[in-house]
N, C-alpha and C positions, 0 to 999 in steps of 0.2 A: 504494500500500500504506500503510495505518496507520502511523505513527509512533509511538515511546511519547513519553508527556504526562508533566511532572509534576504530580502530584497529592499533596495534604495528606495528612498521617496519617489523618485522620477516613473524610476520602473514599476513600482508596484501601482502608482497612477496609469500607465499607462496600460499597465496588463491586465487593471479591473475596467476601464474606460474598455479596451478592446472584447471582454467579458461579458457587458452590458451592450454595447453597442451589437455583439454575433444577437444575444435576445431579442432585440429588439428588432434588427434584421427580418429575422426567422418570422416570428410573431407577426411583422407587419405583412408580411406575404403571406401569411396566412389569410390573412382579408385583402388584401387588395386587388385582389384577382377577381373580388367577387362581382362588383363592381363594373369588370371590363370583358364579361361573359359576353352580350351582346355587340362588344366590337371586335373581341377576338374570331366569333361566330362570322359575321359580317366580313373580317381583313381574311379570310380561313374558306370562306364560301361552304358555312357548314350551318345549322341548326342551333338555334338558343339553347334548347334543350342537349344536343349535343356539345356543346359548349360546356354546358355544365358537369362534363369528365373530368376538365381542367382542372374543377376541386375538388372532384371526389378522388383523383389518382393519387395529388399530393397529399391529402389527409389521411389515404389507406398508405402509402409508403411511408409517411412517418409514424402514424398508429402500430404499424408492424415492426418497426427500429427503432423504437424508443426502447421495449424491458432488452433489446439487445446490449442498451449502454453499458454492462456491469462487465459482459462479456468481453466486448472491444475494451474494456478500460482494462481489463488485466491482461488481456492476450498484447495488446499493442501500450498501454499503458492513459491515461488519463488524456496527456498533454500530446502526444501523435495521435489518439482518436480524437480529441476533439479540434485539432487544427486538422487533419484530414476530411473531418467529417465539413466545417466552415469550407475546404479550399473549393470541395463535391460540388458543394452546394450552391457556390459561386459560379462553378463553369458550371453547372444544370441551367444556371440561371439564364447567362449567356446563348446555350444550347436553347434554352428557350423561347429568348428573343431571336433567335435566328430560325426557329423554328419554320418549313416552306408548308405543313400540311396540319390540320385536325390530332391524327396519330400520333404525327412525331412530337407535336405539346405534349400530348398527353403522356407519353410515355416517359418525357423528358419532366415534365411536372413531377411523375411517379419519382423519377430518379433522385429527383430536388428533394423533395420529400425524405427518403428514404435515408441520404445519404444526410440529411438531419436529425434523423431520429437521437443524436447524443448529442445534441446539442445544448438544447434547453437544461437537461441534469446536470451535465458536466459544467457546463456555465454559472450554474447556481450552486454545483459543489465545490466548485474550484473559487470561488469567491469568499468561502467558508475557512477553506482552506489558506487562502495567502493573505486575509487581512489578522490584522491583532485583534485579540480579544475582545476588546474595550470600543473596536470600530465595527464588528459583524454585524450589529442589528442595524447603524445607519446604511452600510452598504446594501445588505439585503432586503432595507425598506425602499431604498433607490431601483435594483432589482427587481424589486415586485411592482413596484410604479412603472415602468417602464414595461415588464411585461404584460401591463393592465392595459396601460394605455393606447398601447401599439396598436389592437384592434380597432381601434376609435379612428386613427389616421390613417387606417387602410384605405375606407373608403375614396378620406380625400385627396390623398396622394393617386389612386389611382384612378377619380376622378378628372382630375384634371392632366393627365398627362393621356388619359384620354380623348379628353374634351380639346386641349390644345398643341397635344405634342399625338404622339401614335401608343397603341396598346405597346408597344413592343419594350417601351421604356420601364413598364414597371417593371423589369428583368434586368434593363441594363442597368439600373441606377444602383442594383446590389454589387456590382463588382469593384468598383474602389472601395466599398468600406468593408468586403468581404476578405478582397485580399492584404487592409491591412490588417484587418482583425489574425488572422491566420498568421500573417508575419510574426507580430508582434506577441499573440498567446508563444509561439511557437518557440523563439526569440528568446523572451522573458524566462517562461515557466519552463524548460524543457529538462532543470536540475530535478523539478519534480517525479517526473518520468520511470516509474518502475514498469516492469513487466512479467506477469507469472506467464512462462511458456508452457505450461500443466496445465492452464485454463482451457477447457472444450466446450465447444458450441451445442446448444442442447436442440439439436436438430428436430425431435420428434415434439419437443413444446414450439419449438419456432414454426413447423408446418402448421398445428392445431392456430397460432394465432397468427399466421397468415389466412387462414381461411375462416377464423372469425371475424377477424377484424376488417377485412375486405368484403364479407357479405352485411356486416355490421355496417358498413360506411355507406355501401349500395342502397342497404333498407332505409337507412334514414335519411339520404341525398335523393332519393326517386320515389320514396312512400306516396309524395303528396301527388306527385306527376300522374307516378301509376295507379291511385285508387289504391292504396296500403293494402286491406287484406281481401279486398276484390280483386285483386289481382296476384296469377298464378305467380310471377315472377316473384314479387314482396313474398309470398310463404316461400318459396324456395330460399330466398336468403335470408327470411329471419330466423328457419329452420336452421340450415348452414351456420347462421352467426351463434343461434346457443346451441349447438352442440359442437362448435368448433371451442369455444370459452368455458364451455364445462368442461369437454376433455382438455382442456388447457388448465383449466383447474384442477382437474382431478388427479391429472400427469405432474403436475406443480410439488402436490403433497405427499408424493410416494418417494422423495430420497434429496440428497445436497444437488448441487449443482447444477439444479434446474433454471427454466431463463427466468421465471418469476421466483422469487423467493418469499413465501406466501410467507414463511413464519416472523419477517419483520412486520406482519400486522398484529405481531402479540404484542408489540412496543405499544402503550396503551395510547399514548399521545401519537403516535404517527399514526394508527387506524382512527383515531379522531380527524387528523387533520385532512385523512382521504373521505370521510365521510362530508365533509365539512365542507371540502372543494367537486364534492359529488354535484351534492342538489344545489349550492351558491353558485360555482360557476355555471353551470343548467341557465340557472336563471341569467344571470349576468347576461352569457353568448346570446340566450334569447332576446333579449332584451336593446342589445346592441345591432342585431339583425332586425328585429322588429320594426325599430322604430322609420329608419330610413326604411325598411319596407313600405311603411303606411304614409312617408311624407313623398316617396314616388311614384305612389298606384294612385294616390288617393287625394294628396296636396298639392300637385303639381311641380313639386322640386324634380328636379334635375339632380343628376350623382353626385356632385362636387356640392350644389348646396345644400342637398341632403346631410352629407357629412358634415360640412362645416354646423348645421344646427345641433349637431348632437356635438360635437368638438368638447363644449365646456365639461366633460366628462375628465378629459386630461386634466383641465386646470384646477377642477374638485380636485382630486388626487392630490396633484403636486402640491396644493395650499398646504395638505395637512399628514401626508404620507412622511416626512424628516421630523416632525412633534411625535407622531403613533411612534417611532421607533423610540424615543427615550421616553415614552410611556411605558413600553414594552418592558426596559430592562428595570422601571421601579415597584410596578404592577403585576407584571404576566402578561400575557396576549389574550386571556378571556373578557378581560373588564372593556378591552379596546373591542373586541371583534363585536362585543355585544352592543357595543355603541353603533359601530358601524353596522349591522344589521336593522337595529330600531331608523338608521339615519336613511336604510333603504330602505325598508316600508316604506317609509314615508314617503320618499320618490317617489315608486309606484304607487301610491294612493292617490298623488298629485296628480298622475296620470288618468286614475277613473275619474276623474272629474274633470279632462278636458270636453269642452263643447268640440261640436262640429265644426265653428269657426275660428279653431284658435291660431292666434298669432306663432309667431316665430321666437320672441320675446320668452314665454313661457313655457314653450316647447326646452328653449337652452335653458332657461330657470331651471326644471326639473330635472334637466341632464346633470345641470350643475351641483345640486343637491345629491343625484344617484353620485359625482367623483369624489364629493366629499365621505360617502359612505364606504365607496370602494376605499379609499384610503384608511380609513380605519377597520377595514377588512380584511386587503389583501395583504397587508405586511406582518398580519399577527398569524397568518394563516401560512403563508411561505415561511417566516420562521419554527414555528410548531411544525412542520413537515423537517425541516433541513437537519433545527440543533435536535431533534428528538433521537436522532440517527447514531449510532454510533461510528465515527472516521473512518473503520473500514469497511462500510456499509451504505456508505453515503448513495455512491454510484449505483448500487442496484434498488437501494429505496426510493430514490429520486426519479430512477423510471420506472418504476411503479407509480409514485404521484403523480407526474406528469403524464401517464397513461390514462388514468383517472382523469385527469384532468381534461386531455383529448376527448377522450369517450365522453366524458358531460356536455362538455364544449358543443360536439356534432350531436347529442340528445336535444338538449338546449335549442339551438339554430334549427331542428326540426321539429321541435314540439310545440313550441310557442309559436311559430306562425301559421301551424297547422290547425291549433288550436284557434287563433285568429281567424282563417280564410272559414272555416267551419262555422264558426260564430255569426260572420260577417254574414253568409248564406242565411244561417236563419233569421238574423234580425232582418236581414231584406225582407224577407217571406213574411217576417211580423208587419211588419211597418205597410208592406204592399196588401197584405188581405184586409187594413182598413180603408183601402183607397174602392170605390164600387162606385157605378157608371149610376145607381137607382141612389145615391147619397149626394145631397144640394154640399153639402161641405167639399166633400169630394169635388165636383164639378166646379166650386169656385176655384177651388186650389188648384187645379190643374186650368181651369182660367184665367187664373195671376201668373201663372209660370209660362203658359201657351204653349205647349207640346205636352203629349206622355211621353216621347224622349228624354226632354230634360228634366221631366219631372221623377222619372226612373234612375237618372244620374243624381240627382240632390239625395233622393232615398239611399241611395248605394251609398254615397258619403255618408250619409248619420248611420246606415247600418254598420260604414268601416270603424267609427270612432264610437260607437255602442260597443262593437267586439274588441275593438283597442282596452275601453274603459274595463271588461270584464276579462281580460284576461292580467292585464296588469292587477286588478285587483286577485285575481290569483296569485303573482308573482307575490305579493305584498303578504298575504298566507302562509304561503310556504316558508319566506321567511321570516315569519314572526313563528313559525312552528319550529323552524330551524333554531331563533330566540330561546323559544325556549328550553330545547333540548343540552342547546350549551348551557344556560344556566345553573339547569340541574346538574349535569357534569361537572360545572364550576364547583356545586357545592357538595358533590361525593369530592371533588379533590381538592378543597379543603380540609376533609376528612381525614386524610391520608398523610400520612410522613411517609415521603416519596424522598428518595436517595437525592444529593444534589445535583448526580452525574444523570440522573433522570428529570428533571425538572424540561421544561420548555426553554427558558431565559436563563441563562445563570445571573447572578446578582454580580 
């Protein structure tokens, strides 16, 4: 296992700046692709709907090589997998903007993907590992800010370089700061660098979660398309997805050296923080999908200013994510997280109470209240994942978390607007079966408006922000049930004289 190095002020800045920067990277291509389905389709001469491979190849490639992180970090070591895994990812990137067909994206997407899956763990364990003691929780609330945020600026980064440059730039614009990230990890940290060449690849788990995790990603990327379970294809992969993740379970707990190593969820505080980041992040992804969903079907925004209305979600965050951290080390991270969960109710309730006509004003109001929540969220929640681990265990716990974390993420982004477009359908169907040709109210209304065209458009709008209003009021549930779940755990671990090499925070 790595040891920590010391390293000079200059260097160790520059080797967690290059640390933070690979995340943030990653993260933002995660979304930003999403955004530019319709132009990629359009410059490709291919289908919307076939477009939308684009994300489901790179979230099934990295879904599939993330629990590989533990593997690669002791066969090749920490610090050559994860600059290997950045330089990958970079010329994926490349390969992708140069892409001449539908296919060769796709495949090349897959690749990008793929050859990311240790990036995110090793980034946030290797950050654990080379700062001092007394600096980890600011760093890793930076960290966590940054990986919060990054989906937020997906949109408008590739928004606009849609709108005024070409699809093709959201690919290129990773390659300078991929290849200095890679330099400079490589560069700096490379003292850390051990290697067990006795490590082996646990091939018969790594099949089962490639065929989970791929029918996993199909079902939830094409449920809404194809009519979920009307549709023979959706059973085929939800079938494929749980029995490919139960035999992956199952093959998990029969011996060591398997690709998941189920038994760090007996660390009581790391199986907290994957439950924690299960049903939160769900929410969150959906929530971030959502919204620019409803202000471009339904508002008449455009991509770029779709994103920029939810933007102030970063700025929440940043206000108060550097405070949550030396809250952290005088507190714990439950008294913060629970702040920040009450702080998101409350977002989402602001949201069941937007009218049909609401401005842009209150739209980022409420965004801006869900970043202040994230903030006092995600920083107690990334470190309960990280310091719960012990050192040489970092790297296989961490892809476990952030596997978890994925899987929510893609639950999340399909749940919630499915939930939504379902909604939306019947409030239409309510709102339309009082409208009747034998009702004088009726006939006036549709003789102020003068068409049942536009009068069938106005309905659609109050049925999309009815079903907006009631699904976010769900969001707001779940997590006030999530509220209270931690609480109670707060106060079983009270309870307890818990070793201090187990604690969350050390003091």
């Amino acid at each position: 296992m790595e040891d920590t190095v010391e390293l000079s002020p200059v260097n160790r800045f520059v080797a967690t700046l290059a640390l933070i920067l690979a995340a943030f990277l990653f993260v933002l291509d995660y979304t930003i692709a999403n955004v530019a389905v319709p132009y990629i389709a359009g410059g490709l001469a291919a289908g919307v709907s076939e477009g939308t491979y684009v994300i489901t190849s790179f979230a099934v490639g990295n879904a599939v090589f993330v629990p590989m992180t533990a593997f690669f970090s002791k066969r090749f070591g920490m610090i050559r997998t994860l600059s290997i895994s950045i330089f990958l990812f970079t010329l994926f990137s490349l390969f992708c903007g140069a892409a001449p067909t539908l296919f060769s994206l796709t495949l090349f997407r897959f690749l990008q993907g793929a050859s990311a899956g240790p990036l995110i763990p090793l980034s946030q364990g290797l950050l654990v590992l080379v700062q001092p003691k007394k600096r980890i929780q600011l760093i890793l609330a930076i960290y966590a800010m940054v990986v919060l945020i990054a989906p937020v600026f997906g949109p408008i980064v590739g928004g606009y370089f849609c709108i005024y440059w070409d699809w093709r730039w959201i690919f290129y614009i990773n390659l300078p700061v991929g290849l200095f990230c890679t330099t400079a990890i490589y560069l700096i940290l490379k003292p850390l660098n051990k290697v067990d060449t006795t490590a082996r690849v646990d091939y018969i788990g790594f099949t089962f979660l490639f065929i989970g995790m791929t029918a996993l990603q199909i079902f939830l990327d094409k449920g809404q398309e194809w009519d979920w379970f009307g549709s023979q294809r959706i059973w085929i992969c939800f079938i494929l997805a749980f029995l490919g993740i139960f035999y992956l379970l199952l093959w998990s707990m029969l011996g060591k050296d398997r690709l998941i190593e189920l038994s760090l969820l007996r660390i009581r505080n790391f199986f907290l923080a994957n439950i924690i980041v299960f049903f939160s992040y769900s929410m969150y992804f959906g929530s971030i999908v959502l919204i620019p969903l409803w202000l471009q079907t339904e508002m008449g925004y455009n991509a770029l200013a779709a994103g920029i209305a939810v933007a102030p979600i970063g700025l929440g965050s940043i206000l108060v994510s550097l405070t949550v951290a030396k809250i952290i080390t005088k507190i714990g991270p439950i008294p913060p997280m629970l702040i920040g969960f009450l702080i998101i109710a409350l977002s989402n309730e602001y949201v069941r109470y937007f009218p049909a006509q609401i401005d842009r004003y209150h739209i980022m109001t409420s965004r801006f209240i869900l970043g202040i929540g994230i903030g006092f969220w995600v920083t107690p929640m990334m470190n309960m994942a990280a310091l719960a681990l012990p050192k040489e265990k970092i790297a296989s716990g961490l892809g476990i978390f952030h596997l978890v974390r994925g899987i929510s993420g893609g639950i999340g982004a399909s749940l919630y607007p499915t939930l939504y477009l379902r909604r939306q359908i019947h409030q239409h169907e309510n709102l339309v079966s009082n409208i009747s040709e034998y009702s004088e109210i009726s006939r006036e209304y549709i003789g102020q408006i003068g068409s049942l065209d536009l009068a069938d458009k106005l309905i659609d709008k109050q049925a999309s922000v009815i079903a907006l209003n009631e699904v976010f009021h769900l969001m707001a549930i779940v997590i006030f049930i999530l509220t209270l779940v931690l609480l109670i755990t707060f106060k079983k671990e009270d309870k307890r004289q818990v070793d201090s090499d187990k604690v969350l925070v050390a003091d």
